[in-house]
TORPA-4810 file (N, C-alpha, C, O; in nm, 3 decimals):
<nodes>
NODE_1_0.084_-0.118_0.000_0.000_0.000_0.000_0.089_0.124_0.000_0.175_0.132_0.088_X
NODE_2_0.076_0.234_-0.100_0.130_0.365_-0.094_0.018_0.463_0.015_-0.104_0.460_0.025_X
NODE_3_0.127_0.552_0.090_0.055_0.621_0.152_0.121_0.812_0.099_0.234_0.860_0.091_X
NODE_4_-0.045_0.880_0.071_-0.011_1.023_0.059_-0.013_1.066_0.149_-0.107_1.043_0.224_X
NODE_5_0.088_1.150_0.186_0.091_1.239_0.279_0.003_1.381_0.242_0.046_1.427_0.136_X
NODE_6_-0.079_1.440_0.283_-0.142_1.548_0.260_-0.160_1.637_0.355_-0.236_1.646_0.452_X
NODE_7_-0.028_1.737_0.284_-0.025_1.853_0.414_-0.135_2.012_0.448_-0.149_2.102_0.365_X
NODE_8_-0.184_2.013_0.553_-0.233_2.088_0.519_-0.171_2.247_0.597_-0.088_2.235_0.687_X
NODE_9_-0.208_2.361_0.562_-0.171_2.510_0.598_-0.262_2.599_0.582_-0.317_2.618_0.473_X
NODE_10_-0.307_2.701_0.746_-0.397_2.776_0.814_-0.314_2.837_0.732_-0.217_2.792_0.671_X
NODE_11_-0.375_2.979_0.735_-0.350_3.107_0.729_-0.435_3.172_0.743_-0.535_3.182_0.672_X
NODE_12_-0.399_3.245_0.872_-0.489_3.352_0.952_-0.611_3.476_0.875_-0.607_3.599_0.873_X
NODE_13_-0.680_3.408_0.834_-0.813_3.517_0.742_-0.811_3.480_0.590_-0.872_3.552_0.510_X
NODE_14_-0.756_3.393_0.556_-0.693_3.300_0.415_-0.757_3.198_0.414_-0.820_3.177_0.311_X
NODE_15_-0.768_3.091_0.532_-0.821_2.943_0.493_-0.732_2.888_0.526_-0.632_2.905_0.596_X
NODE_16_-0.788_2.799_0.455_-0.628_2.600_0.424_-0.628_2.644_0.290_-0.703_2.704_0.214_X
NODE_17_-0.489_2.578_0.288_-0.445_2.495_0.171_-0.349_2.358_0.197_-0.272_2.315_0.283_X
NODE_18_-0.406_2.318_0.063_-0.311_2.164_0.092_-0.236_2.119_-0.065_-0.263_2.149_-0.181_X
NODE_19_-0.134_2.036_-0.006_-0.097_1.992_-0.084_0.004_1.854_-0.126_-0.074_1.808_-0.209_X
NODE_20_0.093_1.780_-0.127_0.135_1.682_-0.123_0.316_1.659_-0.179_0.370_1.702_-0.281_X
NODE_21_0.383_1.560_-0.047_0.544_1.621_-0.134_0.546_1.416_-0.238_0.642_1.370_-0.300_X
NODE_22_0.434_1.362_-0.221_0.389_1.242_-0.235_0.370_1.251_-0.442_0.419_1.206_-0.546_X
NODE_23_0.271_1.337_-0.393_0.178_1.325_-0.514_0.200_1.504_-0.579_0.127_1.593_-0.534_X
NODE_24_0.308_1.536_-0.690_0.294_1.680_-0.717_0.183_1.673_-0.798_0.138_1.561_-0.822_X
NODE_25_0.107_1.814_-0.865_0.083_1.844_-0.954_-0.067_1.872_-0.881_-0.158_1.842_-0.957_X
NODE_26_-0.106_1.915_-0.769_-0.231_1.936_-0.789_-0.221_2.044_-0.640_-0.111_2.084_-0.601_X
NODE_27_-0.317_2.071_-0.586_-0.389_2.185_-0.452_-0.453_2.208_-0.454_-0.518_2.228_-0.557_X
NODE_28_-0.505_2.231_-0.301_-0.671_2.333_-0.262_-0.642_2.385_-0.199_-0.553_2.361_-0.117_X
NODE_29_-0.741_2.528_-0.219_-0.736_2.576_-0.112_-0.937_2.585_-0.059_-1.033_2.560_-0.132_X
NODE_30_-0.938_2.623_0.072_-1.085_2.597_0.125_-1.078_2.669_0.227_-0.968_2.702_0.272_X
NODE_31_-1.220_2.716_0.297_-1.232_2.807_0.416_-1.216_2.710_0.514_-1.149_2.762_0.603_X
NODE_32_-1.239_2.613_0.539_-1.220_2.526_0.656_-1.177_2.424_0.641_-1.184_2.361_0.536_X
NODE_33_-1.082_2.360_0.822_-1.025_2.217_0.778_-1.079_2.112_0.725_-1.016_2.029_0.659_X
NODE_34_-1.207_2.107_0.751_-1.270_1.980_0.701_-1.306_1.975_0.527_-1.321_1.882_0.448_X
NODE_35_-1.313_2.120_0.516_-1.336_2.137_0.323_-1.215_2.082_0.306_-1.212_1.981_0.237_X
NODE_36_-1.067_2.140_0.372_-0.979_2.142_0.284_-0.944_1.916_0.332_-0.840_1.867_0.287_X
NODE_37_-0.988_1.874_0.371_-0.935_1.749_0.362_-1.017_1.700_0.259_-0.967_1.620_0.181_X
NODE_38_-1.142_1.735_0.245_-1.283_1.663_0.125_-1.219_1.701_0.007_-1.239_1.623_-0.085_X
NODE_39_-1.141_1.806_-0.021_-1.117_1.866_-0.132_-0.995_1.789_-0.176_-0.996_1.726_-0.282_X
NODE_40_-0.845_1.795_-0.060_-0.742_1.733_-0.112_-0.772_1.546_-0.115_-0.696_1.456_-0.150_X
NODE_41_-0.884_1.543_-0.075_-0.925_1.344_-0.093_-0.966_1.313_-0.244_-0.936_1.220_-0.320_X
NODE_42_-1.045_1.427_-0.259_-1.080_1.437_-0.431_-0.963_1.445_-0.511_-0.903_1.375_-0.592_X
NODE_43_-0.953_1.546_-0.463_-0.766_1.602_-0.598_-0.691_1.503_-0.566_-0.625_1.474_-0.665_X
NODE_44_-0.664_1.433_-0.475_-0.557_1.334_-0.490_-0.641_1.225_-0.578_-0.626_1.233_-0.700_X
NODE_45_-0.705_1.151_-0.540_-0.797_1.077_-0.616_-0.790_1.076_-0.783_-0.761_0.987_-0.863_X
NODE_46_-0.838_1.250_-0.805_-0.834_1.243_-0.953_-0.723_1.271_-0.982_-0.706_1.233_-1.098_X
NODE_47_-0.590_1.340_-0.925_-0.471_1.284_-1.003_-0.436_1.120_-1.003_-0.375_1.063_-1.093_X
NODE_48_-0.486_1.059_-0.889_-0.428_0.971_-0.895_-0.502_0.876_-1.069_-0.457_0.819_-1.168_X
NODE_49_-0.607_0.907_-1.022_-0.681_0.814_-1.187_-0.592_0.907_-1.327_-0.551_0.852_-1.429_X
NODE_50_-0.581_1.036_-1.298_-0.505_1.076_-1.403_-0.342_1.037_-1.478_-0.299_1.047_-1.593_X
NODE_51_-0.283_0.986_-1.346_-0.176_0.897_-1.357_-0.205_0.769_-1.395_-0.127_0.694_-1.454_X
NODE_52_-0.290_0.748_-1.368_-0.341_0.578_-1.431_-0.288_0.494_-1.325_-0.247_0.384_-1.364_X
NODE_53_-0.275_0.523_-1.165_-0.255_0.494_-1.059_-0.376_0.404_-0.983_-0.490_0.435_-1.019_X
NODE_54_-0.365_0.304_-0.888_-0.485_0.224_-0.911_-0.514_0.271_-0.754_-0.441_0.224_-0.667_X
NODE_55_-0.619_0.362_-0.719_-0.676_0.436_-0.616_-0.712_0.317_-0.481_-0.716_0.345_-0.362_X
NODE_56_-0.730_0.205_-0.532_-0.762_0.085_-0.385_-0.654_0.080_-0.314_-0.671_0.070_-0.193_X
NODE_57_-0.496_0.086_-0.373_-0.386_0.067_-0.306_-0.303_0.217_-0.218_-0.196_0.227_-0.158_X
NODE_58_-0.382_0.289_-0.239_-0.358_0.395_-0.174_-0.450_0.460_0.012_-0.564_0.462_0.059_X
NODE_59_-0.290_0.505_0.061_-0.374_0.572_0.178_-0.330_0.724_0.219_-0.219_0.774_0.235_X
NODE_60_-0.425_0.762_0.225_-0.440_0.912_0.257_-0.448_0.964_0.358_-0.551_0.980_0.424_X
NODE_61_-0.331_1.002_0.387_-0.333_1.038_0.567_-0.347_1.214_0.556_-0.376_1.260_0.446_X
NODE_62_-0.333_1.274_0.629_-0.393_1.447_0.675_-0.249_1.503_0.762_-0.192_1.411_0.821_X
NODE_63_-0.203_1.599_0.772_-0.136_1.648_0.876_-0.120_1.814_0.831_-0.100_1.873_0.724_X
NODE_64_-0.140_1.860_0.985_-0.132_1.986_1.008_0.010_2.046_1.027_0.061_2.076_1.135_X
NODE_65_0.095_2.068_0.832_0.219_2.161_0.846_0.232_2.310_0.893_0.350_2.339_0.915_X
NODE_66_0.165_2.386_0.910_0.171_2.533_0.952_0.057_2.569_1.008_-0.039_2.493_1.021_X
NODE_67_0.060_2.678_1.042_-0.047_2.781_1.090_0.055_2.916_1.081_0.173_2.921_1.116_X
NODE_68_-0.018_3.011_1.031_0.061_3.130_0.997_-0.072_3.267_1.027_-0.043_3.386_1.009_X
</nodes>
């Protein structure tokens, strides 16, 4: 099983954003933590089908890199 790491980053009157040192080529950003994990579960997802990556063997973990 591959696991993404998906980082996410507050910024004070900004939101989240997230993004991955796993999986490049994609980000969200969202007003809240819980958008921004629904959002980077999707975007990883559809890069991953965009790579032609097989989405059952994957795990998607969350972590809180900053607050600014």
């Amino acid at each position: 099983m591959t696991t993404i790491r998906v980082l996410h980053c507050n910024t004070h009157g900004d939101g989240w954003t997230a993004d991955s040192p796993d999986l490049t080529g994609w980000s969200v950003a969202s007003g809240s933590y819980g958008a921004s994990k629904t959002a980077a579960e999707d975007a990883v997802r559809a890069k991953l089908a965009e790579d032609g990556a097989a989405e059952a063997d994957v795990q998607i973990t969350h972590h809180i890199a900053c607050s600014r």
